[in-house]
KEKEZA-702411 format. One record per residue (C-alpha): residue in three letters; y, z, x. Coordinates in steps of 0.001 Angstrom, whole numbers, plus 500000, padded with zeros to 6 digits. Last residue first. Example, Ala and Ser with C-alpha at 12.3 -4.5 7.8 and 13.67 -1.06 7.14 Angstrom:
<rs>
SER,498940,507140,513670
ALA,495500,507800,512300
</rs>
This chain:
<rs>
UNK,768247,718417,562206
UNK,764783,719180,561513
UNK,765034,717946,558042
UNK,765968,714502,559388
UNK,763191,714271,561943
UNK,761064,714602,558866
UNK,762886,711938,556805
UNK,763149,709380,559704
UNK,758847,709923,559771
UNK,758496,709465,556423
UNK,760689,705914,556939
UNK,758450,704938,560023
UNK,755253,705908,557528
UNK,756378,703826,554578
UNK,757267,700378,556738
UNK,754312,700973,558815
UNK,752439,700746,555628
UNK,754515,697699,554417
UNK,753482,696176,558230
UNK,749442,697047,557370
UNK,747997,699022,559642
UNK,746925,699587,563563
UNK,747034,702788,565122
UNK,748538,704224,568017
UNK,746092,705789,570516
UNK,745991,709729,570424
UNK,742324,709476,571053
UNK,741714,710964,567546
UNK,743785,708122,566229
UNK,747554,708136,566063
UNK,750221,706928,563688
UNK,749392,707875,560222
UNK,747174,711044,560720
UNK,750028,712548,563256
UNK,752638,711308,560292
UNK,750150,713225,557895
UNK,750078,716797,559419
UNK,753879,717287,560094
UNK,754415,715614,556594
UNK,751922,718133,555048
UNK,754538,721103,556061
UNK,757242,719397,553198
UNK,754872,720854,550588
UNK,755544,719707,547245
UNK,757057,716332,548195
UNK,753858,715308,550296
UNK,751848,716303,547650
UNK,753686,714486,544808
UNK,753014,711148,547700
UNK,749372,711617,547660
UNK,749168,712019,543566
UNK,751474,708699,543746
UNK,748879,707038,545924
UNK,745591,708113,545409
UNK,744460,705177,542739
UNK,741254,704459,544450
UNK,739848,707584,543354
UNK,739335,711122,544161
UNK,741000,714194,543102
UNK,739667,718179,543718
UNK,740786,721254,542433
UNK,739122,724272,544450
UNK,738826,726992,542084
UNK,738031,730833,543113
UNK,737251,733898,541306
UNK,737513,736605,543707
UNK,735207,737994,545660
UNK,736505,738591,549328
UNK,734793,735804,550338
UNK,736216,733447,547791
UNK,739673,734319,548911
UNK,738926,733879,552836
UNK,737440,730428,551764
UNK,740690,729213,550095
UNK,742868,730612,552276
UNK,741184,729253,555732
UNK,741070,725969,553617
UNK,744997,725674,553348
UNK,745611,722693,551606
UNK,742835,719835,551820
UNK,741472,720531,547806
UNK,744668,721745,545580
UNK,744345,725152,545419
UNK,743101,728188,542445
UNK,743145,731215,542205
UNK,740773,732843,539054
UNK,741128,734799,535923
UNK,739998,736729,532985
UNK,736205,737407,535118
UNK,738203,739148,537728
UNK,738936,741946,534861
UNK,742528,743410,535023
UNK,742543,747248,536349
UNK,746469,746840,535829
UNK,747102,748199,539538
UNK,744397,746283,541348
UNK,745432,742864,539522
UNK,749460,743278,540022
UNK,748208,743710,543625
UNK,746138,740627,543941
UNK,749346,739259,542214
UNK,751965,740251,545184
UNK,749566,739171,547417
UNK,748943,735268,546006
UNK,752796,735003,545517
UNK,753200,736164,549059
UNK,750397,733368,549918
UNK,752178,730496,548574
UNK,749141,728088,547877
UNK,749211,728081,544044
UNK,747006,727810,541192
UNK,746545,731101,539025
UNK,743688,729782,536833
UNK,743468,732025,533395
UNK,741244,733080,531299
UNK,742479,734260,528053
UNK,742230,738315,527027
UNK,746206,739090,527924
UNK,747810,741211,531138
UNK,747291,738278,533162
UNK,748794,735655,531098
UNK,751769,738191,531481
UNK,751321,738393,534850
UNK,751269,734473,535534
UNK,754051,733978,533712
UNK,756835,736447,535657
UNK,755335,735614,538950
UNK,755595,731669,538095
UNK,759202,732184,537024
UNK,760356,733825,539938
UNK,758939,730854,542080
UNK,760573,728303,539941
UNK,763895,730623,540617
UNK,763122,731194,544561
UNK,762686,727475,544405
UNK,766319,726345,542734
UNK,766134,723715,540551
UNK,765240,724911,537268
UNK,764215,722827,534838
UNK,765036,720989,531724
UNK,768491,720415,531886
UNK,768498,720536,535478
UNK,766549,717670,535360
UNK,763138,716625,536309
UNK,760933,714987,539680
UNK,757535,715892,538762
UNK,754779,718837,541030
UNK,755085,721772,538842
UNK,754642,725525,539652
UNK,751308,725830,538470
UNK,749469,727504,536078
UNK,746481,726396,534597
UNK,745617,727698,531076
UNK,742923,728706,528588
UNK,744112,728603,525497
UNK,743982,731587,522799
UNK,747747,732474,524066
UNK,748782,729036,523378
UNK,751452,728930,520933
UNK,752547,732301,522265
UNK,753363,730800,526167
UNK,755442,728275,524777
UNK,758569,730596,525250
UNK,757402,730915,529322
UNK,757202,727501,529392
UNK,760282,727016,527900
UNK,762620,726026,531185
UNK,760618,724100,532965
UNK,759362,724670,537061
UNK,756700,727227,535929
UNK,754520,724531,534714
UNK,751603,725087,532216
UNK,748035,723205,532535
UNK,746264,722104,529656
UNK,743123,723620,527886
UNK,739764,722196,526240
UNK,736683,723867,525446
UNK,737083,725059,521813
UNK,736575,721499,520159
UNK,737595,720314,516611
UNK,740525,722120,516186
UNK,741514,722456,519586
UNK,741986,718511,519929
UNK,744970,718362,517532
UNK,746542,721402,519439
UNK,746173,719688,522798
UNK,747358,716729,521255
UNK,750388,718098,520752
UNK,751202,719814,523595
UNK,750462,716960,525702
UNK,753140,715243,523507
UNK,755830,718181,523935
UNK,754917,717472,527577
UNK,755079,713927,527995
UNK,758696,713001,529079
UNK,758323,716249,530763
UNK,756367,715129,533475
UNK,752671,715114,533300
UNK,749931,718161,532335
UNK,746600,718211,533171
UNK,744321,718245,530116
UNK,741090,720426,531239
UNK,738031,719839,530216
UNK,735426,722820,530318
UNK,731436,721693,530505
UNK,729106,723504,527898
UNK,726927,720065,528232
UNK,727243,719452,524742
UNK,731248,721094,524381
UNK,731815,718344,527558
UNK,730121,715172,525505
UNK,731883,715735,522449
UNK,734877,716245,524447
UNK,734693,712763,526206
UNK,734493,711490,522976
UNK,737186,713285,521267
UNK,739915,712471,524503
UNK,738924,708492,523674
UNK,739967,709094,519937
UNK,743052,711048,520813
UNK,744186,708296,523283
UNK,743359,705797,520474
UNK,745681,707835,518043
UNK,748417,708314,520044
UNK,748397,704722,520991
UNK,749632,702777,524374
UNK,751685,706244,526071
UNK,749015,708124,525068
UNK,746333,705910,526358
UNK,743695,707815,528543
UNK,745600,707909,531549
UNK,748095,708887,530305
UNK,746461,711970,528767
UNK,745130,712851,531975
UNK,742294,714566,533166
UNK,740598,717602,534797
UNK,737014,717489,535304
UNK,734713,721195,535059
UNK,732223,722194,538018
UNK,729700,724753,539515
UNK,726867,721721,539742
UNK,723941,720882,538219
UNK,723479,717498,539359
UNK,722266,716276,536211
UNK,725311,718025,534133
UNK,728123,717384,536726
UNK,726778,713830,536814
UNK,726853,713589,532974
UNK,730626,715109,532838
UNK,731259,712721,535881
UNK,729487,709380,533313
UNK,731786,710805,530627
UNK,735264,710877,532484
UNK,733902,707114,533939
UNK,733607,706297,530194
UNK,736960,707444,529528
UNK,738909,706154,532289
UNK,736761,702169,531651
UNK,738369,702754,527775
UNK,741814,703962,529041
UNK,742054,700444,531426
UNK,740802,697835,528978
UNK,743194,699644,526657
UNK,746251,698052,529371
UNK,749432,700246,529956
UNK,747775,703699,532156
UNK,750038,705850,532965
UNK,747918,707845,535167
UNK,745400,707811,537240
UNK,743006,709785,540065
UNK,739218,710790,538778
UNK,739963,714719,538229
UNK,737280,717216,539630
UNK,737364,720571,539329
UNK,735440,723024,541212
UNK,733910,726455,541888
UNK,733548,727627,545285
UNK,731102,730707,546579
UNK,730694,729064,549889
UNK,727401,727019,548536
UNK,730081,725746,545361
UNK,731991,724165,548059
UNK,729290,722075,550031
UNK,727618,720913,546521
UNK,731463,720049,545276
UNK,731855,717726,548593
UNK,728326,716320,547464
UNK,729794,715025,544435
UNK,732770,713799,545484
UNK,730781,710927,547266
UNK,728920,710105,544469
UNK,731759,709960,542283
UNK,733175,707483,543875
UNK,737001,707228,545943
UNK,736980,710199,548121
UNK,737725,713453,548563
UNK,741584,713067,548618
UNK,743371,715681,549807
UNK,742790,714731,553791
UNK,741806,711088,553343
UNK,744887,710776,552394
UNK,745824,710245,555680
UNK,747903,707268,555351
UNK,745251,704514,555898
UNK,743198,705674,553089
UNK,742817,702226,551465
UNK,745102,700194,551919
UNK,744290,697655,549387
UNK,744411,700630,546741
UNK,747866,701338,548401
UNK,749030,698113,547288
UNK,749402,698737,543598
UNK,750954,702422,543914
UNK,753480,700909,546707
UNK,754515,698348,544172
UNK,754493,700338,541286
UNK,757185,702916,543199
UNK,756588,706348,541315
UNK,755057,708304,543876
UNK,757759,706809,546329
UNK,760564,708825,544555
UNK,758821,711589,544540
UNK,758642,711240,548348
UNK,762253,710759,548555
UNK,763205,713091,546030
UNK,761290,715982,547772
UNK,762770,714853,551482
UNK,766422,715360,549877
UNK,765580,718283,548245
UNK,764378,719868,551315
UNK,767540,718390,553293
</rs>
Protein backbone atom coordinates (compact mmCIF):
# COMPACT_ATOMS: atom_id res chain seq x y z
CA UNK A 1 0.00 0.00 0.00
CA UNK A 2 3.22 2.35 0.44
CA UNK A 3 3.77 2.24 -3.17
CA UNK A 4 0.42 2.64 -3.87
CA UNK A 5 0.05 5.98 -1.67
CA UNK A 6 3.68 7.13 -3.31
CA UNK A 7 2.24 6.85 -6.90
CA UNK A 8 -0.77 8.51 -5.97
CA UNK A 9 0.72 11.54 -4.59
CA UNK A 10 3.40 11.56 -7.33
CA UNK A 11 0.96 11.22 -9.47
CA UNK A 12 -0.82 14.46 -8.28
CA UNK A 13 2.59 16.43 -8.34
CA UNK A 14 2.46 16.15 -11.90
CA UNK A 15 -1.35 16.97 -12.60
CA UNK A 16 -1.15 20.68 -14.54
CA UNK A 17 -4.44 21.28 -13.48
CA UNK A 18 -4.00 20.85 -9.79
CA UNK A 19 -0.40 22.69 -10.16
CA UNK A 20 -2.35 25.73 -11.91
CA UNK A 21 -5.09 26.01 -9.35
CA UNK A 22 -3.22 25.53 -6.31
CA UNK A 23 -1.65 29.07 -6.74
CA UNK A 24 -5.44 30.26 -6.37
CA UNK A 25 -5.53 28.19 -3.33
CA UNK A 26 -3.16 29.37 -1.74
CA UNK A 27 -1.91 27.37 1.27
CA UNK A 28 -5.14 25.80 2.02
CA UNK A 29 -3.60 22.26 2.22
CA UNK A 30 -1.13 22.78 4.85
CA UNK A 31 1.65 23.67 3.01
CA UNK A 32 2.13 26.20 4.97
CA UNK A 33 4.12 23.67 7.00
CA UNK A 34 7.22 23.08 4.33
CA UNK A 35 6.66 25.94 2.60
CA UNK A 36 8.06 29.22 4.12
CA UNK A 37 6.28 31.36 2.24
CA UNK A 38 5.60 32.84 -1.07
CA UNK A 39 8.22 36.33 -1.14
CA UNK A 40 11.40 36.64 -0.46
CA UNK A 41 10.88 38.92 2.26
CA UNK A 42 9.10 36.65 4.17
CA UNK A 43 11.72 33.76 3.73
CA UNK A 44 14.11 35.97 4.67
CA UNK A 45 13.46 36.44 8.18
CA UNK A 46 12.71 32.57 8.58
CA UNK A 47 16.62 32.19 7.52
CA UNK A 48 17.50 35.13 10.28
CA UNK A 49 15.55 32.81 12.99
CA UNK A 50 17.54 29.65 11.72
CA UNK A 51 20.96 30.90 11.24
CA UNK A 52 20.54 32.45 15.28
CA UNK A 53 20.16 28.48 16.29
CA UNK A 54 23.36 27.69 14.57
CA UNK A 55 21.35 26.98 11.02
CA UNK A 56 22.64 27.47 7.69
CA UNK A 57 20.23 27.68 4.73
CA UNK A 58 19.19 27.21 1.27
CA UNK A 59 16.66 28.74 -0.35
CA UNK A 60 15.06 27.57 -3.73
CA UNK A 61 12.15 29.92 -5.25
CA UNK A 62 9.54 26.87 -6.17
CA UNK A 63 9.31 25.85 -10.23
CA UNK A 64 9.98 23.77 -12.66
CA UNK A 65 9.41 22.95 -16.17
CA UNK A 66 9.07 26.00 -17.18
CA UNK A 67 7.61 26.23 -21.35
CA UNK A 68 7.35 30.09 -21.90
CA UNK A 69 11.11 32.36 -21.98
CA UNK A 70 9.00 35.09 -20.41
CA UNK A 71 8.88 32.60 -17.55
CA UNK A 72 12.98 31.48 -17.29
CA UNK A 73 13.93 35.20 -17.72
CA UNK A 74 11.44 36.55 -14.56
CA UNK A 75 13.22 32.82 -12.61
CA UNK A 76 16.48 34.23 -13.29
CA UNK A 77 16.19 37.67 -12.25
CA UNK A 78 14.24 36.72 -9.08
CA UNK A 79 17.44 33.97 -8.55
CA UNK A 80 19.59 37.27 -8.77
CA UNK A 81 17.49 39.71 -6.74
CA UNK A 82 17.66 36.43 -3.57
CA UNK A 83 21.50 36.21 -4.30
CA UNK A 84 21.41 40.24 -3.73
CA UNK A 85 19.10 39.86 -0.68
CA UNK A 86 21.27 37.10 0.77
CA UNK A 87 24.21 39.55 0.16
CA UNK A 88 22.49 42.86 1.81
CA UNK A 89 20.95 40.96 4.44
CA UNK A 90 23.94 39.15 5.31
CA UNK A 91 22.71 36.04 5.90
CA UNK A 92 24.18 32.19 6.42
CA UNK A 93 22.65 31.20 2.99
CA UNK A 94 23.17 29.68 -0.67
CA UNK A 95 19.75 29.24 -3.36
CA UNK A 96 19.15 26.03 -4.93
CA UNK A 97 17.60 26.00 -8.44
CA UNK A 98 16.37 24.33 -11.29
CA UNK A 99 17.46 23.81 -14.66
CA UNK A 100 13.83 23.58 -15.79
CA UNK A 101 13.04 26.13 -14.53
CA UNK A 102 15.47 28.14 -16.18
CA UNK A 103 14.81 26.82 -19.81
CA UNK A 104 16.45 23.56 -20.48
CA UNK A 105 13.72 21.92 -21.71
CA UNK A 106 12.97 25.43 -24.20
CA UNK A 107 16.90 25.97 -25.23
CA UNK A 108 20.03 24.45 -23.95
CA UNK A 109 21.78 27.28 -24.77
CA UNK A 110 19.42 30.04 -23.26
CA UNK A 111 19.11 27.95 -20.04
CA UNK A 112 22.97 27.96 -19.97
CA UNK A 113 23.05 31.66 -20.64
CA UNK A 114 20.48 32.53 -17.80
CA UNK A 115 22.45 29.81 -15.30
CA UNK A 116 25.91 32.17 -16.33
CA UNK A 117 24.30 35.22 -15.10
CA UNK A 118 23.03 34.20 -12.03
CA UNK A 119 26.57 32.65 -11.47
CA UNK A 120 28.36 35.72 -12.21
CA UNK A 121 26.47 37.28 -9.61
CA UNK A 122 26.88 34.18 -6.89
CA UNK A 123 31.05 33.75 -7.55
CA UNK A 124 30.79 38.02 -6.79
CA UNK A 125 29.04 37.73 -3.71
CA UNK A 126 31.05 34.29 -2.81
CA UNK A 127 27.42 32.78 -2.67
CA UNK A 128 27.20 28.74 -3.58
CA UNK A 129 24.44 27.74 -6.23
CA UNK A 130 23.32 24.66 -6.20
CA UNK A 131 21.60 22.84 -9.40
CA UNK A 132 18.94 20.55 -7.91
CA UNK A 133 18.50 17.67 -9.74
CA UNK A 134 14.96 16.48 -11.67
CA UNK A 135 13.81 13.16 -12.82
CA UNK A 136 15.81 11.16 -14.92
CA UNK A 137 14.52 12.41 -18.13
CA UNK A 138 16.90 15.32 -17.17
CA UNK A 139 19.71 13.94 -15.45
CA UNK A 140 22.33 13.13 -18.11
CA UNK A 141 21.31 16.87 -19.13
CA UNK A 142 21.84 18.31 -15.58
CA UNK A 143 25.01 16.57 -15.84
CA UNK A 144 25.89 18.31 -18.65
CA UNK A 145 25.46 21.57 -17.97
CA UNK A 146 26.87 21.19 -14.75
CA UNK A 147 30.16 20.40 -16.45
CA UNK A 148 29.71 23.31 -19.03
CA UNK A 149 29.10 25.70 -16.10
CA UNK A 150 32.23 24.41 -13.99
CA UNK A 151 34.49 25.74 -16.39
CA UNK A 152 33.77 29.11 -16.05
CA UNK A 153 32.58 29.19 -12.36
CA UNK A 154 33.86 27.02 -9.31
CA UNK A 155 30.76 27.58 -7.10
CA UNK A 156 28.20 25.50 -8.51
CA UNK A 157 27.17 21.73 -7.66
CA UNK A 158 24.06 19.44 -8.27
CA UNK A 159 22.46 17.12 -6.11
CA UNK A 160 22.98 13.13 -6.55
CA UNK A 161 20.13 10.55 -6.00
CA UNK A 162 20.61 7.30 -4.34
CA UNK A 163 17.32 5.96 -5.85
CA UNK A 164 19.24 5.45 -9.69
CA UNK A 165 21.19 2.97 -10.66
CA UNK A 166 24.69 4.90 -11.76
CA UNK A 167 24.93 7.31 -9.29
CA UNK A 168 27.32 5.63 -7.51
CA UNK A 169 29.42 5.09 -11.16
CA UNK A 170 28.98 8.94 -11.71
CA UNK A 171 30.44 9.56 -8.53
CA UNK A 172 34.27 9.97 -10.34
CA UNK A 173 33.08 12.56 -12.84
CA UNK A 174 32.32 14.68 -10.01
CA UNK A 175 34.58 14.02 -7.21
CA UNK A 176 35.85 17.89 -7.34
CA UNK A 177 31.95 18.85 -7.02
CA UNK A 178 30.35 19.60 -4.22
CA UNK A 179 27.25 17.42 -3.86
CA UNK A 180 23.79 16.91 -2.23
CA UNK A 181 22.76 13.62 -1.55
CA UNK A 182 19.50 12.51 -1.32
CA UNK A 183 17.57 9.57 -1.77
CA UNK A 184 15.34 10.90 -4.63
CA UNK A 185 11.93 12.28 -4.51
CA UNK A 186 10.56 11.31 -8.83
CA UNK A 187 8.36 8.60 -9.83
CA UNK A 188 11.09 6.20 -12.22
CA UNK A 189 11.48 2.78 -13.55
CA UNK A 190 12.86 -0.24 -12.54
CA UNK A 191 15.12 0.14 -15.31
CA UNK A 192 16.61 2.99 -13.91
CA UNK A 193 16.10 2.63 -10.25
CA UNK A 194 15.69 0.58 -7.62
CA UNK A 195 12.46 0.03 -6.13
CA UNK A 196 12.83 -1.49 -3.08
CA UNK A 197 13.56 1.10 0.08
CA UNK A 198 15.95 -0.94 2.12
CA UNK A 199 17.90 -1.03 -1.44
CA UNK A 200 17.65 3.02 -2.08
CA UNK A 201 18.51 3.16 1.52
CA UNK A 202 21.60 0.77 1.07
CA UNK A 203 22.67 2.78 -1.63
CA UNK A 204 22.63 6.14 0.15
CA UNK A 205 24.92 4.55 3.09
CA UNK A 206 27.23 3.14 0.55
CA UNK A 207 27.55 6.88 -1.32
CA UNK A 208 27.50 8.99 1.30
CA UNK A 209 30.69 7.27 2.95
CA UNK A 210 32.62 7.26 0.15
CA UNK A 211 31.93 11.07 -0.51
CA UNK A 212 32.85 11.07 3.03
CA UNK A 213 36.08 9.49 2.96
CA UNK A 214 37.15 12.14 -0.08
CA UNK A 215 38.31 16.11 0.21
CA UNK A 216 34.72 17.59 -1.37
CA UNK A 217 32.13 18.93 0.85
CA UNK A 218 29.39 17.22 1.06
CA UNK A 219 25.50 17.71 2.31
CA UNK A 220 24.19 14.39 3.70
CA UNK A 221 20.33 15.24 3.33
CA UNK A 222 18.04 12.90 4.86
CA UNK A 223 15.56 12.62 7.77
CA UNK A 224 15.94 8.79 8.58
CA UNK A 225 17.58 8.99 11.81
CA UNK A 226 19.32 5.33 11.75
CA UNK A 227 20.93 6.51 8.57
CA UNK A 228 21.88 9.79 10.44
CA UNK A 229 23.53 7.39 13.46
CA UNK A 230 25.07 4.97 11.54
CA UNK A 231 27.05 8.00 9.67
CA UNK A 232 27.79 10.11 12.86
CA UNK A 233 29.58 6.93 13.61
CA UNK A 234 31.27 6.32 10.22
CA UNK A 235 32.45 10.14 11.03
CA UNK A 236 33.95 9.40 14.67
CA UNK A 237 35.71 6.29 13.43
CA UNK A 238 37.36 7.79 10.10
CA UNK A 239 38.42 11.07 12.09
CA UNK A 240 36.59 12.89 8.96
CA UNK A 241 36.69 16.76 9.28
CA UNK A 242 33.06 18.40 10.13
CA UNK A 243 34.10 21.18 7.90
CA UNK A 244 33.94 18.28 4.59
CA UNK A 245 30.35 17.86 5.32
CA UNK A 246 27.03 18.77 6.71
CA UNK A 247 23.16 17.09 7.35
CA UNK A 248 20.89 18.45 5.86
CA UNK A 249 16.46 18.42 5.96
CA UNK A 250 13.87 19.62 4.07
CA UNK A 251 12.47 22.81 6.19
CA UNK A 252 8.98 21.55 8.34
CA UNK A 253 10.34 17.83 8.81
CA UNK A 254 11.47 16.91 11.99
CA UNK A 255 12.61 20.26 13.74
CA UNK A 256 13.51 18.52 17.12
CA UNK A 257 16.24 16.72 14.69
CA UNK A 258 17.30 19.48 13.03
CA UNK A 259 17.98 21.69 16.10
CA UNK A 260 19.29 18.75 18.31
CA UNK A 261 21.95 18.23 15.34
CA UNK A 262 23.04 21.80 15.22
CA UNK A 263 23.44 21.81 18.95
CA UNK A 264 25.58 19.14 19.15
CA UNK A 265 27.92 20.88 16.51
CA UNK A 266 27.56 19.61 13.46
CA UNK A 267 27.30 21.25 10.23
CA UNK A 268 23.75 21.75 9.61
CA UNK A 269 21.49 22.83 6.41
CA UNK A 270 17.95 23.55 6.57
CA UNK A 271 16.68 23.58 2.79
CA UNK A 272 14.00 25.82 2.43
CA UNK A 273 11.22 26.45 -0.72
CA UNK A 274 8.84 29.20 -1.05
CA UNK A 275 6.74 30.37 -3.81
CA UNK A 276 3.43 30.40 -5.22
CA UNK A 277 4.14 27.37 -7.23
CA UNK A 278 4.14 24.83 -3.98
CA UNK A 279 2.12 22.32 -5.35
CA UNK A 280 3.97 19.47 -6.97
CA UNK A 281 7.07 20.07 -4.44
CA UNK A 282 4.06 19.71 -1.66
CA UNK A 283 2.67 16.66 -3.16
CA UNK A 284 6.72 14.84 -3.71
CA UNK A 285 6.66 15.43 0.08
CA UNK A 286 3.67 13.84 0.81
CA UNK A 287 4.85 10.72 -1.31
CA UNK A 288 8.27 10.66 0.38
CA UNK A 289 7.09 10.46 3.77
CA UNK A 290 3.69 8.76 4.09
CA UNK A 291 3.78 10.17 8.15
CA UNK A 292 3.10 13.90 6.64
CA UNK A 293 -0.39 12.66 5.53
CA UNK A 294 -1.34 12.09 9.28
CA UNK A 295 -0.17 15.76 9.83
CA UNK A 296 -1.71 17.40 6.67
CA UNK A 297 -5.32 15.82 6.53
CA UNK A 298 -5.65 17.34 10.37
CA UNK A 299 -4.24 20.78 8.62
CA UNK A 300 -6.77 20.24 5.70
CA UNK A 301 -9.93 19.61 7.49
CA UNK A 302 -9.88 21.25 10.89
CA UNK A 303 -8.93 24.61 12.32
CA UNK A 304 -7.20 25.09 15.62
CA UNK A 305 -10.71 24.89 17.22
CA UNK A 306 -11.16 21.56 15.60
CA UNK A 307 -14.02 23.20 13.44
CA UNK A 308 -14.18 21.93 9.83
CA UNK A 309 -12.87 24.16 7.38
CA UNK A 310 -14.08 25.81 4.46
CA UNK A 311 -12.22 25.45 0.82
CA UNK A 312 -12.53 25.23 -2.50
CA UNK A 313 -14.85 21.93 -3.75
CA UNK A 314 -11.58 20.67 -6.14
CA UNK A 315 -9.65 21.07 -2.80
CA UNK A 316 -12.10 19.02 -0.93
CA UNK A 317 -12.00 16.82 -3.86
CA UNK A 318 -7.91 16.29 -3.25
CA UNK A 319 -8.06 16.11 0.53
CA UNK A 320 -11.27 13.47 0.74
CA UNK A 321 -9.21 11.31 -1.82
CA UNK A 322 -5.75 11.74 0.54
CA UNK A 323 -7.72 10.93 3.20
CA UNK A 324 -9.27 7.34 1.34
CA UNK A 325 -5.51 6.70 0.67
CA UNK A 326 -4.46 6.97 4.35
CA UNK A 327 -7.31 4.94 5.74
CA UNK A 328 -6.27 2.59 2.97
CA UNK A 329 -2.70 2.02 4.20
CA UNK A 330 -4.03 1.39 7.59
CA UNK A 331 -6.00 -1.43 6.48
Amino acid sequence: MSNLTRDFFISLSNNKLLNKSAKKWGFRLGAQRFVAGTTIESVTETVKKLNGRGISCTLDRLGEFVSEKEEAIEAKGESIRLLETINTENIECHISVKLTQMGLDIDHDFCIQNMLEILHVADRYNIFVNIDMEDYAHYQQTLDVLHILRKRYENVGTVMQSYLYRTEADLESLKDVRLRLVKGAYKESEEVAYQDNAAIDRNFITIAKKRLLGDTFTSIATHDHDIIHELKDFIVENNINKENYEFQMLYGFRNDMQYGLAKEGYNFCTYIPFGTDWFGYFMRRMAERPQNINLVVKDTFYTTENKLKKFPVVLGIVAGTTLLVLLGRKK
